[in-house]
PyMOL Python script that loads the backbone (N, CA, C, O; Angstrom):
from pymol import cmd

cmd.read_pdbstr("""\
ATOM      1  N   UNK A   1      14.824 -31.363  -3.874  1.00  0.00           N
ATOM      2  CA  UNK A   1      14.897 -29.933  -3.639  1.00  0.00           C
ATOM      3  C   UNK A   1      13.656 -29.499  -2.860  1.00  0.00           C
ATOM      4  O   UNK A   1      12.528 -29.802  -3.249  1.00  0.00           O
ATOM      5  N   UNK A   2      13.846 -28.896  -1.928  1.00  0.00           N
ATOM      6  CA  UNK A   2      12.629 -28.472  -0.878  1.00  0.00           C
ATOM      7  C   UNK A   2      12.565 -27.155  -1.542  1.00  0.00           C
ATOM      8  O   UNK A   2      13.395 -26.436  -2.100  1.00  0.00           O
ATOM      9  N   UNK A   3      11.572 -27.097  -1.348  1.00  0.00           N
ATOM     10  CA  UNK A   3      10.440 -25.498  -1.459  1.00  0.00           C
ATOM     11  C   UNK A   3       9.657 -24.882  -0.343  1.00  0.00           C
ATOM     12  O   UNK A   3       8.761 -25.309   0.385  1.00  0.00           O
ATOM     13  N   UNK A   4      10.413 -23.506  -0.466  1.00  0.00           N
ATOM     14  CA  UNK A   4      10.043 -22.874   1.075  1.00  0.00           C
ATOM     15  C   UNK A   4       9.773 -21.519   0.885  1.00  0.00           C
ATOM     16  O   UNK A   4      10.422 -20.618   0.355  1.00  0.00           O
ATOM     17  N   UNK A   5       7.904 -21.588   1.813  1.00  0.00           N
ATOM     18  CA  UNK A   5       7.227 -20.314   1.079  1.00  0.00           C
ATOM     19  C   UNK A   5       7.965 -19.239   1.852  1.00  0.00           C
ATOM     20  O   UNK A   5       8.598 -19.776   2.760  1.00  0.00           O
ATOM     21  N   UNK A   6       8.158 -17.645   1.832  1.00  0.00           N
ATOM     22  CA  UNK A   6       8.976 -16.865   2.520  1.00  0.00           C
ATOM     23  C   UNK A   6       7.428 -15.773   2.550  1.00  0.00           C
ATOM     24  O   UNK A   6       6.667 -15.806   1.583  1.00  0.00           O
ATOM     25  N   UNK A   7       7.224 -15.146   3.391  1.00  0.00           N
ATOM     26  CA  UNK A   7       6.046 -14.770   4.036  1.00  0.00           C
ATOM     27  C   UNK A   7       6.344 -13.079   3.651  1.00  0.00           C
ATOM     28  O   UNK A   7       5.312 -12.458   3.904  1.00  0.00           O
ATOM     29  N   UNK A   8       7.221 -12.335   3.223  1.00  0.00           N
ATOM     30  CA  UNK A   8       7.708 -11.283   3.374  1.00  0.00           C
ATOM     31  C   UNK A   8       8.689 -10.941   2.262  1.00  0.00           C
ATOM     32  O   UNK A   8       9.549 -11.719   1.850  1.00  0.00           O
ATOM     33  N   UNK A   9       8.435  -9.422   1.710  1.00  0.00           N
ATOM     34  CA  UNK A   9       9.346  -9.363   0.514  1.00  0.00           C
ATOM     35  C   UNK A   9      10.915  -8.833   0.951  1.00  0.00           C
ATOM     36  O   UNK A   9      11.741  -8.348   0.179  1.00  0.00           O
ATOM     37  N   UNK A  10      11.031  -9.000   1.985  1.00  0.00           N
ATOM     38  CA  UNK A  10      12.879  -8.488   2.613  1.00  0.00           C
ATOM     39  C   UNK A  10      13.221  -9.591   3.348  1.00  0.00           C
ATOM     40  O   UNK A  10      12.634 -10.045   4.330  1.00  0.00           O
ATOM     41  N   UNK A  11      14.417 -10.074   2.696  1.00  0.00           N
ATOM     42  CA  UNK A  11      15.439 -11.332   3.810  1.00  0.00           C
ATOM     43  C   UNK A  11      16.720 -10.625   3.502  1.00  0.00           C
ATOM     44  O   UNK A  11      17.233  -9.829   2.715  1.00  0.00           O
ATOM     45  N   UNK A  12      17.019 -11.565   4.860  1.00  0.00           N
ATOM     46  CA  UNK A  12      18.270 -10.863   5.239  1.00  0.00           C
ATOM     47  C   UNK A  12      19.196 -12.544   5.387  1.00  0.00           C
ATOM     48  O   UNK A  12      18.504 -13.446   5.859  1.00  0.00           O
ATOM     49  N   UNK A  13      20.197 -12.797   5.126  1.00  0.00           N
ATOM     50  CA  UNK A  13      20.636 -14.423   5.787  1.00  0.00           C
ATOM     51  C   UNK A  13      21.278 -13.779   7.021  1.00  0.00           C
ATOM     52  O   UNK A  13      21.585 -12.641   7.375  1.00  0.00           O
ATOM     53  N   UNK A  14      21.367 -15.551   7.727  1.00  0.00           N
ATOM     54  CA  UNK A  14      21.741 -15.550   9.352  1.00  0.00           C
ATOM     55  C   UNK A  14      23.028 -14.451   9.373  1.00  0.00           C
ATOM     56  O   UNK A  14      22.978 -13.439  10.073  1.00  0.00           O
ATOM     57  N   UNK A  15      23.859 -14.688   8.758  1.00  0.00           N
ATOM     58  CA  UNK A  15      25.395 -14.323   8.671  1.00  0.00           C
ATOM     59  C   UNK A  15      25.099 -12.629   8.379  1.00  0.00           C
ATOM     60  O   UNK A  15      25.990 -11.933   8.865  1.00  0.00           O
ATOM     61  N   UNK A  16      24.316 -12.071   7.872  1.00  0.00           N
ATOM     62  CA  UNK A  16      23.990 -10.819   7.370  1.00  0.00           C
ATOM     63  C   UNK A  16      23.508 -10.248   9.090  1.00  0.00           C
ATOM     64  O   UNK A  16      24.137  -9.410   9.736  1.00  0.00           O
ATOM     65  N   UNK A  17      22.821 -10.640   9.338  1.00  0.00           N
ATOM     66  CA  UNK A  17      22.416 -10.470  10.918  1.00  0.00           C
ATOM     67  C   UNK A  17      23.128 -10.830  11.626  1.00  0.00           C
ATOM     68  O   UNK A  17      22.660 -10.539  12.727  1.00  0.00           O
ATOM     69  N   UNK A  18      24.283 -11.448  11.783  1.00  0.00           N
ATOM     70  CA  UNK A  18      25.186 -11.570  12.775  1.00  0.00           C
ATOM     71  C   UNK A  18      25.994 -10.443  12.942  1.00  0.00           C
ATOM     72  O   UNK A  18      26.296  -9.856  13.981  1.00  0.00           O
ATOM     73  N   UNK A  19      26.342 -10.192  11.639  1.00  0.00           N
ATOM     74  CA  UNK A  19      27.366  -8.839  11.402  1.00  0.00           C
ATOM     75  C   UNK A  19      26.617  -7.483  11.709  1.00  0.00           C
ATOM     76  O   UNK A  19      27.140  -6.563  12.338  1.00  0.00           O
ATOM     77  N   UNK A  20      25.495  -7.461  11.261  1.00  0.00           N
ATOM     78  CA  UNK A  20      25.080  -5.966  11.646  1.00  0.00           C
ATOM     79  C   UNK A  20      23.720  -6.135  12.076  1.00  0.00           C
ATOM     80  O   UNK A  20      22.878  -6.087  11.179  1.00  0.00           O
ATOM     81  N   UNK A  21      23.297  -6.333  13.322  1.00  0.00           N
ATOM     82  CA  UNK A  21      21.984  -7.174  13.541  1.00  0.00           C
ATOM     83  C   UNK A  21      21.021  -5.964  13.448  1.00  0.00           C
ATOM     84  O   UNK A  21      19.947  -6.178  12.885  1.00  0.00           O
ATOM     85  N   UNK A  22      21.333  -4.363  14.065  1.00  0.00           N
ATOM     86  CA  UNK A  22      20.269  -3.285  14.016  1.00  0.00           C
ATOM     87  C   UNK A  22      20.011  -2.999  12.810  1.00  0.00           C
ATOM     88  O   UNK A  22      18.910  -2.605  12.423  1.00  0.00           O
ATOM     89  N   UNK A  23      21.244  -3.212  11.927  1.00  0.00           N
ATOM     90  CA  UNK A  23      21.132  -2.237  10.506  1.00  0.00           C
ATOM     91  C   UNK A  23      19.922  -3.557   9.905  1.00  0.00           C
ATOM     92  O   UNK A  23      18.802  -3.384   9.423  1.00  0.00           O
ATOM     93  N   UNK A  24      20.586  -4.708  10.136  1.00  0.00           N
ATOM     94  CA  UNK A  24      19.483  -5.414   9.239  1.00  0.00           C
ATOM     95  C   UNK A  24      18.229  -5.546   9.158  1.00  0.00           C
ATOM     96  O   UNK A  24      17.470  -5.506   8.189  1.00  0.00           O
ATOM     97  N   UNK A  25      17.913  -5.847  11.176  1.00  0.00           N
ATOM     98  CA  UNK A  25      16.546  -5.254  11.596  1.00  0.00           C
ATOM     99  C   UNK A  25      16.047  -4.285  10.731  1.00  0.00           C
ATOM    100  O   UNK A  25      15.320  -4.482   9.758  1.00  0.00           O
ATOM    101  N   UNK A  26      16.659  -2.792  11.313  1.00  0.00           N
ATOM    102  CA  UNK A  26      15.990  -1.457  11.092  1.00  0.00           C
ATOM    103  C   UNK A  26      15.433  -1.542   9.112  1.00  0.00           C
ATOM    104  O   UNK A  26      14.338  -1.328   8.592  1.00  0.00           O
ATOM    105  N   UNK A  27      16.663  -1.912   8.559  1.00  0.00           N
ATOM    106  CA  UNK A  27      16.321  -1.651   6.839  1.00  0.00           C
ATOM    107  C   UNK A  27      15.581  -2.614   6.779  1.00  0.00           C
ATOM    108  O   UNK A  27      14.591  -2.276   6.128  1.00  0.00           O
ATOM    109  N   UNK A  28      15.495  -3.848   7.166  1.00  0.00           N
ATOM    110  CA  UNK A  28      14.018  -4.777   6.454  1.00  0.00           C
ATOM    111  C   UNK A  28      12.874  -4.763   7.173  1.00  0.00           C
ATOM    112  O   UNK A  28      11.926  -5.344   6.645  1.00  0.00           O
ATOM    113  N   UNK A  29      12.745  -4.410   7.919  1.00  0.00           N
ATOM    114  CA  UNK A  29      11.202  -3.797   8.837  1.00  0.00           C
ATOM    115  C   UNK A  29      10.624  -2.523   8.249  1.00  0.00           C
ATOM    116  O   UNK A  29       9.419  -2.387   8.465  1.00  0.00           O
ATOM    117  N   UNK A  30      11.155  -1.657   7.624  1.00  0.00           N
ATOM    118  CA  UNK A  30      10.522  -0.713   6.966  1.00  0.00           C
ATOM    119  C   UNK A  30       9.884  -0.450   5.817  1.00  0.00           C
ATOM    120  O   UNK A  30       9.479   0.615   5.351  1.00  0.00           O
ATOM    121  N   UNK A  31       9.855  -1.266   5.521  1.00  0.00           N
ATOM    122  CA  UNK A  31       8.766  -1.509   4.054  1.00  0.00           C
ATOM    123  C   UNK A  31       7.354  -1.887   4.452  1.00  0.00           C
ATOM    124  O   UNK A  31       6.308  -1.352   4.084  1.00  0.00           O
ATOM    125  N   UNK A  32       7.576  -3.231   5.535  1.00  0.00           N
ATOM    126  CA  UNK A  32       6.538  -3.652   5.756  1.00  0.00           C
ATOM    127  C   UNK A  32       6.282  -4.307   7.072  1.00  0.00           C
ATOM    128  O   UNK A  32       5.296  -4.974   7.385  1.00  0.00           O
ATOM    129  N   UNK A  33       7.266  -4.028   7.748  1.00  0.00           N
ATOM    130  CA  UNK A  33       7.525  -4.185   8.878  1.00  0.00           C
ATOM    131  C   UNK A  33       8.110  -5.786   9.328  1.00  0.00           C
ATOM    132  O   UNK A  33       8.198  -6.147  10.502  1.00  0.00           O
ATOM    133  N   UNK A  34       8.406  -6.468   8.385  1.00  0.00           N
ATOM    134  CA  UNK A  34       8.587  -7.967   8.383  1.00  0.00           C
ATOM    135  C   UNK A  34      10.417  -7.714   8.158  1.00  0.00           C
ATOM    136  O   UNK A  34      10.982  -6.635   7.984  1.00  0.00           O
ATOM    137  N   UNK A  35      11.012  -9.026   8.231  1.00  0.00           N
ATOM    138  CA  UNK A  35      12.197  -9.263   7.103  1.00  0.00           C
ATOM    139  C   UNK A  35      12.088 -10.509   7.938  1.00  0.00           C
ATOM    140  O   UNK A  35      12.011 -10.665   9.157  1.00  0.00           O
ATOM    141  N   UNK A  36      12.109 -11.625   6.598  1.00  0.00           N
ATOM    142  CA  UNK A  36      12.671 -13.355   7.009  1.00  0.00           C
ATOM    143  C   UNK A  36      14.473 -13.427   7.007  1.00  0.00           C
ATOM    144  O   UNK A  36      15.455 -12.973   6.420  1.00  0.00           O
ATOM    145  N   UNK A  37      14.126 -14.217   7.959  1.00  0.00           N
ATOM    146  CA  UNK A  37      16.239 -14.424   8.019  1.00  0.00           C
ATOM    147  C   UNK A  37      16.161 -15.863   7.740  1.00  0.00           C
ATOM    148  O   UNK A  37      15.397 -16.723   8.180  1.00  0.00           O
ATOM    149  N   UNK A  38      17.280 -15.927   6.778  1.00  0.00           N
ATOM    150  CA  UNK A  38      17.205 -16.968   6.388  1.00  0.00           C
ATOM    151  C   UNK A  38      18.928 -17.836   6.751  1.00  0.00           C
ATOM    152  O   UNK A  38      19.963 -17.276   7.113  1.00  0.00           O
ATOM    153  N   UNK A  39      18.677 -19.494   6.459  1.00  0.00           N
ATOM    154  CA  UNK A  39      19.897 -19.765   6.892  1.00  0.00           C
ATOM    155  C   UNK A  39      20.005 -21.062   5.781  1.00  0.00           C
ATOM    156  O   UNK A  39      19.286 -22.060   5.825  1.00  0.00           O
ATOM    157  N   UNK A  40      21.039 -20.812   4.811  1.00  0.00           N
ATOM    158  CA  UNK A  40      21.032 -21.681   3.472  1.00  0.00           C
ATOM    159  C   UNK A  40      19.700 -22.074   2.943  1.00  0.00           C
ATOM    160  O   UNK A  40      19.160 -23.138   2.640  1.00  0.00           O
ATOM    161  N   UNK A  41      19.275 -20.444   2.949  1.00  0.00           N
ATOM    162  CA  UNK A  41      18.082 -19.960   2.135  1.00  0.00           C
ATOM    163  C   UNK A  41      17.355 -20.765   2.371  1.00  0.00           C
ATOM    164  O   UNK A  41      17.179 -21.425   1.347  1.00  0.00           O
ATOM    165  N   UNK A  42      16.600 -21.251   3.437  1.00  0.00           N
ATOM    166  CA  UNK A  42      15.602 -21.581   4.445  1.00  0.00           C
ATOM    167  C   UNK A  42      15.396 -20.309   5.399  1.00  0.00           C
ATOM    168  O   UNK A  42      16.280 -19.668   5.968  1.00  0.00           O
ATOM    169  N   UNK A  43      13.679 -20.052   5.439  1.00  0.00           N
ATOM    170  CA  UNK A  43      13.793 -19.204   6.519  1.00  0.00           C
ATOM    171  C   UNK A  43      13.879 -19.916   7.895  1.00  0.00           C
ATOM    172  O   UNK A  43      13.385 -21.044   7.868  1.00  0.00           O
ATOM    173  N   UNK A  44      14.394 -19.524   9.110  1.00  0.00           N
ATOM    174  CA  UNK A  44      14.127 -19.943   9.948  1.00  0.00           C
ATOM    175  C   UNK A  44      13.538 -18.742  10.821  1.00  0.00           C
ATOM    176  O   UNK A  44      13.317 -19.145  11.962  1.00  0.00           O
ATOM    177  N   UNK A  45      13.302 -17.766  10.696  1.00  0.00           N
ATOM    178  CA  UNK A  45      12.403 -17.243  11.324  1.00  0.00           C
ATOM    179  C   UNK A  45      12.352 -16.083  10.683  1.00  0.00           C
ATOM    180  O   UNK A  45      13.024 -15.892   9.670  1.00  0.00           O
ATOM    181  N   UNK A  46      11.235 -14.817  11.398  1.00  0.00           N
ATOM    182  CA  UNK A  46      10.700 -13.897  11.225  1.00  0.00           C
ATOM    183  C   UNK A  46      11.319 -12.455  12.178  1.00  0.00           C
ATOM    184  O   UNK A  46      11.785 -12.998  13.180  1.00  0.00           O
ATOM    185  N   UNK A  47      11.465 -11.439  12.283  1.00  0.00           N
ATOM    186  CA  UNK A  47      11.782 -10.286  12.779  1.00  0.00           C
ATOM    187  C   UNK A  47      10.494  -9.631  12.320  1.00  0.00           C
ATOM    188  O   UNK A  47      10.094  -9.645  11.156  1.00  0.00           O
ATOM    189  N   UNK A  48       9.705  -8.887  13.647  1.00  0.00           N
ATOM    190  CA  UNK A  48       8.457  -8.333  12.835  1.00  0.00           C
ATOM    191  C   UNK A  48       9.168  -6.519  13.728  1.00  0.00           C
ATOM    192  O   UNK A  48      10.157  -6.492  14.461  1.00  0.00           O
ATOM    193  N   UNK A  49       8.236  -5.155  13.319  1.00  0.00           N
ATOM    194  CA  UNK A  49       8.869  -4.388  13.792  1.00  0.00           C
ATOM    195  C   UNK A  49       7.628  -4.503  15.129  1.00  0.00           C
ATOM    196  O   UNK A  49       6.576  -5.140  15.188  1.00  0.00           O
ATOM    197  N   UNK A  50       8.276  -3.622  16.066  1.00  0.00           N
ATOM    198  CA  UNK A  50       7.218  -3.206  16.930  1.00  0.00           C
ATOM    199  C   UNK A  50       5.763  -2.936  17.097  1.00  0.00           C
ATOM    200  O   UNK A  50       4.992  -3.294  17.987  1.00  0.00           O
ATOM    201  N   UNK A  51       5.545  -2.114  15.874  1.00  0.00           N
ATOM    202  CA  UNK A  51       4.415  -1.614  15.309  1.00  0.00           C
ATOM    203  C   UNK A  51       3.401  -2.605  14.989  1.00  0.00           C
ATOM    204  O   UNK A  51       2.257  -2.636  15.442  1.00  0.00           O
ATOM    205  N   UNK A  52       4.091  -3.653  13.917  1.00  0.00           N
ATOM    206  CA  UNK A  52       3.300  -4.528  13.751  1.00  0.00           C
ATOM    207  C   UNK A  52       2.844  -5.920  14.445  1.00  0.00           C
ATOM    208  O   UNK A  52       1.849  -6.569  14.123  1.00  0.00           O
ATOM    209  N   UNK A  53       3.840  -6.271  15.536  1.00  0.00           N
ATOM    210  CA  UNK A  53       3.632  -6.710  16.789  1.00  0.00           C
ATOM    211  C   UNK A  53       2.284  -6.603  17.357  1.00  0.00           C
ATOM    212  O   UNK A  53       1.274  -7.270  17.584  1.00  0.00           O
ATOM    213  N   UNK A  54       2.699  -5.615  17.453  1.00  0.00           N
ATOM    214  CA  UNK A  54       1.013  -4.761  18.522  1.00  0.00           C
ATOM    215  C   UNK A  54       0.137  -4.778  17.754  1.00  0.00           C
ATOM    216  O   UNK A  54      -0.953  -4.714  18.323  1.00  0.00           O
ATOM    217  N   UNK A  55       0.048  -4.868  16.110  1.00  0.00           N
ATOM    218  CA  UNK A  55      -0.911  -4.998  15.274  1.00  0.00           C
ATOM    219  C   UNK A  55      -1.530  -6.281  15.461  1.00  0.00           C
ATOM    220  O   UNK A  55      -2.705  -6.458  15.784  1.00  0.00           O
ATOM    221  N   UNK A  56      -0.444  -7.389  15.181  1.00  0.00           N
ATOM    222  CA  UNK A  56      -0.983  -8.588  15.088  1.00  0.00           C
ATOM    223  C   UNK A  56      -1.549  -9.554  16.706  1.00  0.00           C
ATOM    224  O   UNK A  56      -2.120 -10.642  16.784  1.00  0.00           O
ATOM    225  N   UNK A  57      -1.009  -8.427  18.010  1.00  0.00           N
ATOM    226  CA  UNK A  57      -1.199  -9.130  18.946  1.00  0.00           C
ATOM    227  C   UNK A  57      -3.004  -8.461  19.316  1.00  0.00           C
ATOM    228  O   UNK A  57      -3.733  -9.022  20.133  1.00  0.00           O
ATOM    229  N   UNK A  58      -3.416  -7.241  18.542  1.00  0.00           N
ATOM    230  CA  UNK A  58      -4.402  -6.842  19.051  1.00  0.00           C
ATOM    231  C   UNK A  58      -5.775  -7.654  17.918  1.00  0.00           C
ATOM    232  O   UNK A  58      -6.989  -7.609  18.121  1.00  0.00           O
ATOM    233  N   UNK A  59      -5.002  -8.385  16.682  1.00  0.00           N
ATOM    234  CA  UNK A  59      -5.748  -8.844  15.358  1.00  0.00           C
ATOM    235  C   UNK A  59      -6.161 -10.744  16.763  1.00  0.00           C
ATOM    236  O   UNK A  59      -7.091 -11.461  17.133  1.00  0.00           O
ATOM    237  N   UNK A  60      -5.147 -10.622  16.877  1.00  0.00           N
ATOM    238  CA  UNK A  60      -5.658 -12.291  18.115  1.00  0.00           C
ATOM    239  C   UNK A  60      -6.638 -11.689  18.946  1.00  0.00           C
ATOM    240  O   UNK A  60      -7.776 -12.154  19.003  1.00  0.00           O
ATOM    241  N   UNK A  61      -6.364 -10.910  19.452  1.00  0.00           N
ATOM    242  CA  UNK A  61      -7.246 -10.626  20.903  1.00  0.00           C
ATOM    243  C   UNK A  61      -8.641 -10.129  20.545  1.00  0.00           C
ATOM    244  O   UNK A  61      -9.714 -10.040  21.141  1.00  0.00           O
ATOM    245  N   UNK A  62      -8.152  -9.821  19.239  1.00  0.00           N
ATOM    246  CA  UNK A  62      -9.867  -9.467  18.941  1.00  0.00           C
ATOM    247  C   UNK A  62     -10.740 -10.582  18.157  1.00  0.00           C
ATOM    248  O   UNK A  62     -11.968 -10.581  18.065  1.00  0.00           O
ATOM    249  N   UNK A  63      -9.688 -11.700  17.516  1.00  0.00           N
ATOM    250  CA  UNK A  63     -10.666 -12.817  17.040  1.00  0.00           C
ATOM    251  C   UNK A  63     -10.596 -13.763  18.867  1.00  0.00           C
ATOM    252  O   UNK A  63     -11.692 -13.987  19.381  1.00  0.00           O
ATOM    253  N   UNK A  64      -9.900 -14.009  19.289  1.00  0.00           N
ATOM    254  CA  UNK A  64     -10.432 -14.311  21.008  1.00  0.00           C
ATOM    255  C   UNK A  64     -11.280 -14.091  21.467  1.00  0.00           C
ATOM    256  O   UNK A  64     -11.924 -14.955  22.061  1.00  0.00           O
ATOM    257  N   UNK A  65     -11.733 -12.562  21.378  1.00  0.00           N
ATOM    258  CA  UNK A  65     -12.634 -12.278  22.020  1.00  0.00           C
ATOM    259  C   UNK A  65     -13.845 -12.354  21.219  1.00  0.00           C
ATOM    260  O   UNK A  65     -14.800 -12.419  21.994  1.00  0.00           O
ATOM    261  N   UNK A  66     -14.181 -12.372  20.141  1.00  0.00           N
ATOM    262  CA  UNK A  66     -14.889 -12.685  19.083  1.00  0.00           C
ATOM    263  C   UNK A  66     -15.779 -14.154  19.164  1.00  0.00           C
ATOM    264  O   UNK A  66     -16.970 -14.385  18.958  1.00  0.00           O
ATOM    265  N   UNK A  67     -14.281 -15.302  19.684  1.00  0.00           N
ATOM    266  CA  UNK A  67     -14.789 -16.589  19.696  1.00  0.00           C
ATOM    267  C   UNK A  67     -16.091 -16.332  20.766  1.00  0.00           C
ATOM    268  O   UNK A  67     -17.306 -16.447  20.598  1.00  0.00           O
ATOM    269  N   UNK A  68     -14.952 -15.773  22.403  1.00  0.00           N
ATOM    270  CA  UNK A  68     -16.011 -16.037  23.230  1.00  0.00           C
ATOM    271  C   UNK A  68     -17.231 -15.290  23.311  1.00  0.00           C
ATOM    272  O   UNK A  68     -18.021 -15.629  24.192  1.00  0.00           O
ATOM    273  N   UNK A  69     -17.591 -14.158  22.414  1.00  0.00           N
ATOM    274  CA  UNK A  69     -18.860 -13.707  22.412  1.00  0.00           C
ATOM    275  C   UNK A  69     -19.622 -14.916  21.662  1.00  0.00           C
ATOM    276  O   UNK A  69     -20.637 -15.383  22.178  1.00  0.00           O
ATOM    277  N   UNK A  70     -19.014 -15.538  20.158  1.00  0.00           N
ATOM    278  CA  UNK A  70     -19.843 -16.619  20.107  1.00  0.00           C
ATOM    279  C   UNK A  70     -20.453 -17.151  20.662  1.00  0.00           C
ATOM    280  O   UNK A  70     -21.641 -17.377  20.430  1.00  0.00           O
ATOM    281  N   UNK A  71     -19.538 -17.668  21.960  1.00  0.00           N
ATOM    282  CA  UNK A  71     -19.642 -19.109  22.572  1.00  0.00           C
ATOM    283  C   UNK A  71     -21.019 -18.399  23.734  1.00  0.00           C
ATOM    284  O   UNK A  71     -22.140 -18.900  23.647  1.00  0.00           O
ATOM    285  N   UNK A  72     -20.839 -17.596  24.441  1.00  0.00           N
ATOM    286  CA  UNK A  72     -22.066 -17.046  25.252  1.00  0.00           C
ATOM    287  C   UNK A  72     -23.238 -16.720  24.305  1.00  0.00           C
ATOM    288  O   UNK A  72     -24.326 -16.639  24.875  1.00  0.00           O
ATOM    289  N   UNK A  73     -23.236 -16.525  23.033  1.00  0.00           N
ATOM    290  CA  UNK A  73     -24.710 -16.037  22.449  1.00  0.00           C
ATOM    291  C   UNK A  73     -24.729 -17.540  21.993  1.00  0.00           C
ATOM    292  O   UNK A  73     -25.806 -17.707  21.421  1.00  0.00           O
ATOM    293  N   UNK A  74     -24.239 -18.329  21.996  1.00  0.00           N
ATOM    294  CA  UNK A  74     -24.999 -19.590  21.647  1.00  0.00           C
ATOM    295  C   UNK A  74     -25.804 -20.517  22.583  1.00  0.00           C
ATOM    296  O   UNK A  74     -26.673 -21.365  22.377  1.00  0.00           O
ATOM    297  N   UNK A  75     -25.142 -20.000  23.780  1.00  0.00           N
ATOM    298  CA  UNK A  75     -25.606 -20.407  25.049  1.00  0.00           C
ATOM    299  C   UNK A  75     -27.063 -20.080  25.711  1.00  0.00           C
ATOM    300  O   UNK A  75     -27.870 -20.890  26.167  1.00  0.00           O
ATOM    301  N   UNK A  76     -27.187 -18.340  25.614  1.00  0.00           N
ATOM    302  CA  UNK A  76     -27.646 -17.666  26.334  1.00  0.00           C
ATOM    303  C   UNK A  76     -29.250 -17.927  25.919  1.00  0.00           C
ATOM    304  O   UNK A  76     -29.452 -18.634  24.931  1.00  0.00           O
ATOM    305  N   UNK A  77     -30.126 -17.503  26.477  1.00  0.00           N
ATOM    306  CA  UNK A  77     -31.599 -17.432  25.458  1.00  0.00           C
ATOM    307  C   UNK A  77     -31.833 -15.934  25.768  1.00  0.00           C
ATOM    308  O   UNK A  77     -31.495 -15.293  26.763  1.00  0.00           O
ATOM    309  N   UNK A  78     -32.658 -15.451  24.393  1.00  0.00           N
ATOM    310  CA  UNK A  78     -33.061 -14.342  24.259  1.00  0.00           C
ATOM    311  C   UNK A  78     -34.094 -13.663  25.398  1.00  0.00           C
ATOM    312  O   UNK A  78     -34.966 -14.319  25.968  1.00  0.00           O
ATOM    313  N   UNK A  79     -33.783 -11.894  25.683  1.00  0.00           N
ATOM    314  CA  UNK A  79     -34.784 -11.656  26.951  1.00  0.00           C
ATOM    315  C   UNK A  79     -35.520 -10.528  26.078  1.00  0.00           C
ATOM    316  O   UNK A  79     -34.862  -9.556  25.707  1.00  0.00           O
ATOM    317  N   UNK A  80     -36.744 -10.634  25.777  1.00  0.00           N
ATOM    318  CA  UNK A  80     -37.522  -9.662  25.272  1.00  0.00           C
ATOM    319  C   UNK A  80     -37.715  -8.342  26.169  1.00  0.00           C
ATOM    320  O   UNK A  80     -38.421  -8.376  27.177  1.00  0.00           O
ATOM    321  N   UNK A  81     -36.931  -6.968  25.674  1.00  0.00           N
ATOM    322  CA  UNK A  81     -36.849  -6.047  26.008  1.00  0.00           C
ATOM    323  C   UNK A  81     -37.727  -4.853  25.381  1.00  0.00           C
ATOM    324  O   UNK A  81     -37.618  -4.799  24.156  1.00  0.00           O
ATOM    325  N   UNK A  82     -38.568  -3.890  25.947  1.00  0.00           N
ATOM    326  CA  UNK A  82     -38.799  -2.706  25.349  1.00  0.00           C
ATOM    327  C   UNK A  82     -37.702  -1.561  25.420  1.00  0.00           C
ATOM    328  O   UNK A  82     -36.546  -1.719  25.814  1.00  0.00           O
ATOM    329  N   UNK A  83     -38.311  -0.293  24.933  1.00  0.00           N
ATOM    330  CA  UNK A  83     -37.361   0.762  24.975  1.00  0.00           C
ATOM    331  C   UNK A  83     -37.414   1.323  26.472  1.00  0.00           C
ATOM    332  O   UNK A  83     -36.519   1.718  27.219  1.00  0.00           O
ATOM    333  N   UNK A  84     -38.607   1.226  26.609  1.00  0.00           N
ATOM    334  CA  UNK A  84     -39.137   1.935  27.846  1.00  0.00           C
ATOM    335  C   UNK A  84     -38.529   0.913  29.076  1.00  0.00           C
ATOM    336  O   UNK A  84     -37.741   1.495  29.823  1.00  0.00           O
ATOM    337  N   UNK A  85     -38.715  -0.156  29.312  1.00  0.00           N
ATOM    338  CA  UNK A  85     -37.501  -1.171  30.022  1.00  0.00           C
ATOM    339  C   UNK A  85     -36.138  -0.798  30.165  1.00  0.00           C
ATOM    340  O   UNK A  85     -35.452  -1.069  31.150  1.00  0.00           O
ATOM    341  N   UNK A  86     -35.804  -0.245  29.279  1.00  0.00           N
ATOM    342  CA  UNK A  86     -34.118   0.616  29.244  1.00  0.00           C
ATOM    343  C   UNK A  86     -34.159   1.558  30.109  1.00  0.00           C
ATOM    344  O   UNK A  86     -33.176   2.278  30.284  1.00  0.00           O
TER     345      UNK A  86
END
""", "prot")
cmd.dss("prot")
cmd.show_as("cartoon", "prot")
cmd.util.cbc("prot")
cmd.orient("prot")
């Protein structure tokens, strides 16, 4: 018996989404913006809503950009500045 973690508290199965694909979308994205679809209760994938899309695509771009500030302050050497230099 396989064990399969489900990431989200709304599923919908494949066959449930075939038949009414907006209604299923629209009602399991609103809780939390997720719903797993599942297919003989395996998920095989995710439906996220819009909202949280743009959440999670701006949560990458900001650990991205995060890395590469790392990667230049590890590089760089320090330039001793005054105020009055500003």
């Amino acid at each position: 018996m396989a064990i399969h973690q489900i990431l989200t508290s709304n599923v919908a199965s494949i066959t449930d989404l075939k038949k009414n694909p907006m209604g299923v979308i629209t009602q399991g994205t609103i809780e939390d913006g997720a719903i797993a679809i599942l297919n003989r209760n395996e998920p095989v994938f995710y439906c996220v809503s819009p909202e949280l899309f743009a959440y999670i695509q701006e949560v990458l771009e900001d650990a991205e950009l995060g890395e590469q500030a790392k990667q230049r302050l590890a590089t760089l050497e320090p330039v001793e500045v005054t105020l009055d230099d500003l």
